[in-house]
N, C-alpha and C positions, 0 to 999 in steps of 0.2 A: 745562963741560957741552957738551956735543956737539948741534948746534941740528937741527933736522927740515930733512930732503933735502929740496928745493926740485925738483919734477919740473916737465921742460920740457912745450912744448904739445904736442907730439908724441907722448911718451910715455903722457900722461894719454889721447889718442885714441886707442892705442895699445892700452891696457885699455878702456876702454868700449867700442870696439868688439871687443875678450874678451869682455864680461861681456853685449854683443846678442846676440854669435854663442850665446851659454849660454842668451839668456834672451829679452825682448822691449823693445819701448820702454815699455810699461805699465809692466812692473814692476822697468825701469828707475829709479834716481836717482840724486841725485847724492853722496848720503851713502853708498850701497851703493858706490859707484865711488872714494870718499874711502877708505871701509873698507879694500875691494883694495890700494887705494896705501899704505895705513900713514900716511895724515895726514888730515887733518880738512877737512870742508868749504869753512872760509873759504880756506882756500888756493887751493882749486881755484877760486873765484869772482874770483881773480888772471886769469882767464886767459879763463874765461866768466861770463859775469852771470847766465844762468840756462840751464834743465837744455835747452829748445828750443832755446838758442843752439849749446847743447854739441852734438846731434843734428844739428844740420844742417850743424854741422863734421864729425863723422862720413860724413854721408850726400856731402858734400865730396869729401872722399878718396877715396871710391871711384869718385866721376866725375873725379875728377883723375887715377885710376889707368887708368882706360876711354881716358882721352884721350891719358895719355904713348905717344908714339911715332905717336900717329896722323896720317897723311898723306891727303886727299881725294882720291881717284882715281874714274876714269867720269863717269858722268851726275849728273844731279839728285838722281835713282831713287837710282841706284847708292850715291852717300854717306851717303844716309839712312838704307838698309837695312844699309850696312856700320856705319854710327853704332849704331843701334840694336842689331844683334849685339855689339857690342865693352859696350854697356850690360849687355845683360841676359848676356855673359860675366863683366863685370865685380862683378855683384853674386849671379851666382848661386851665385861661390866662396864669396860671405858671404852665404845665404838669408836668414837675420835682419834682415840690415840694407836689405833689399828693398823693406818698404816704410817705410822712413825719405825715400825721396827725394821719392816722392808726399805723402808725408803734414808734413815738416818739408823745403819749398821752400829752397834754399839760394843764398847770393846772392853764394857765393864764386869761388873760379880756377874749379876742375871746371866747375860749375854756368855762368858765362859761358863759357867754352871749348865746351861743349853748345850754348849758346844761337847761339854765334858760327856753328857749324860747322850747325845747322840753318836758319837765318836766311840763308846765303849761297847753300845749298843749295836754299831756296825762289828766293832771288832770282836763279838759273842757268835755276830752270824755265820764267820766262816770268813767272811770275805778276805781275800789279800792284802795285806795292808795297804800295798798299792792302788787300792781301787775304791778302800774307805775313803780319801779326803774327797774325791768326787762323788760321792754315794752322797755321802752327807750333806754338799752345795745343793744335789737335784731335792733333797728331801728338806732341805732348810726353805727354798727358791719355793716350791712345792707348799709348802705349810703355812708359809708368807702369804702368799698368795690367797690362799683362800682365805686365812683369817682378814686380810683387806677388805678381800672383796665384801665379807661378811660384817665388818666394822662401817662400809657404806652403807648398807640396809639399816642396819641398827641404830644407825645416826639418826634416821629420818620420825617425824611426828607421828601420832596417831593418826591424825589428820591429815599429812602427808603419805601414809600409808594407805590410807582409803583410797583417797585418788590413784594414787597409782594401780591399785586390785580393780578400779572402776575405769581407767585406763586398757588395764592388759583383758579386762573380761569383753569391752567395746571390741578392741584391738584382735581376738581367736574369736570369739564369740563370733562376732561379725565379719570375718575374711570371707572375701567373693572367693567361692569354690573354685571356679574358673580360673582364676588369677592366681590363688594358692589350693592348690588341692589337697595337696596333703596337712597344710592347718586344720584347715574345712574337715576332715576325716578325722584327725585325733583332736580336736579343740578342747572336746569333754575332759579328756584325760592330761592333758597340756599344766604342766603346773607353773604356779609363779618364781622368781627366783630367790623368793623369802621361804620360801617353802620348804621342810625337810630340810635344813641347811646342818644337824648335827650329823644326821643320816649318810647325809651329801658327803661332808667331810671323812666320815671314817670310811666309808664304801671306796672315794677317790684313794683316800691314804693306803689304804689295805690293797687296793689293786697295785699302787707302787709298788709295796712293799716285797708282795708274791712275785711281781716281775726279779728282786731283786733276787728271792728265793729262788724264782727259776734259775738264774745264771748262776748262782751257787751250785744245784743239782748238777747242770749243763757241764760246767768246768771239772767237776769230779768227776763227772763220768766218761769224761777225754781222758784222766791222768792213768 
């Protein structure tokens, strides 16, 4: 009798992160993900012990894949912001899996390799060592964030896309002045939230960053 294929670890992340790109982490599991493979759960618990462990292998590989080939060049500034773009490039080819990194923290290669490359980058800027490991939570918290929010939009259809531009255009287009006036007054100019979202990203990042730069200046020029 011919015994059941024994799938590597690779492979099984392989499909789950198929079956996030299709679907969500909710209504993710692990028996749906056994399903796909053609074998049964206990197998898959060969490899992870449970369905969190498996997601944050997931959410793994795509900051391992953000970080292959990556080289630190510039300033402080400069790595952070190019860190940050190679993230939210790297997860935005997989919308779905966007907010797995926020939401199931991973303690893998990726995940140190991010941490490694921000943490040297804080400690290039001046800052006191003391005030790196906080620097780094607001700018990790901060970079999460938007790639989510950005991995929602991206999820959605073309066709689901429309609707919505044909929603929000009803929705400014049409607010009774009276009721909203300042709508009414910039409507024209009013964009949607798919809009300029790299733009968005580095402008929001870049002002963090200079706040961070100010307190740098500030502190040296107490001492």
């Amino acid at each position: 009798m011919t015994g059941r294929r024994r799938w590597s670890t690779e492979e099984i992340l392989d499909t789950a992160a198929e079956l996030l790109r299709t679907g969500d982490a909710e209504s993710f599991s692990v028996r749906k993900l056994a399903a796909a493979l053609g074998t049964d759960s206990s197998s898959l618990y060969r490899h992870f012990r449970n369905k969190t462990e498996l997601l944050r292998a997931v959410a793994d590989r795509v900051l391992q894949a953000a970080m292959d080939g990556y080289r630190p060049e510039g300033d402080w500034k400069q790595r952070i912001t190019a860190l940050g773009l190679r993230l939210r490039e790297a997860f935005g080819e997989q919308p779905q899996l966007a907010a797995l990194w926020g939401r199931y923290a991973s303690g893998g290669t990726g995940s140190r390799l991010v941490m490694e490359e921000l943490l040297q980058a804080l400690r290039a800027s001046g800052l006191p060592d003391e005030e790196v490991p906080v620097r780094y939570h607001r700018i990790v918290i901060l970079i999460a964030s938007l790639i989510a929010s950005e991995g929602g939009i991206g999820s959605i259809t073309a066709t689901e896309y429309e609707q919505a531009m044909e929603q929000f255009r009803v929705a400014v287009l049409g607010a009774d002045p009276e009721r909203f006036p300042a709508l009414a007054h910039f409507a024209r100019d009013v964009r949607p939230l798919g809009a300029d979202r790299r733009a968005a990203f580095e402008e929001i990042l870049a002002a963090h960053l200079s706040r961070i730069e100010e307190s740098i200046s500030d502190a040296r020029a107490y001492r």
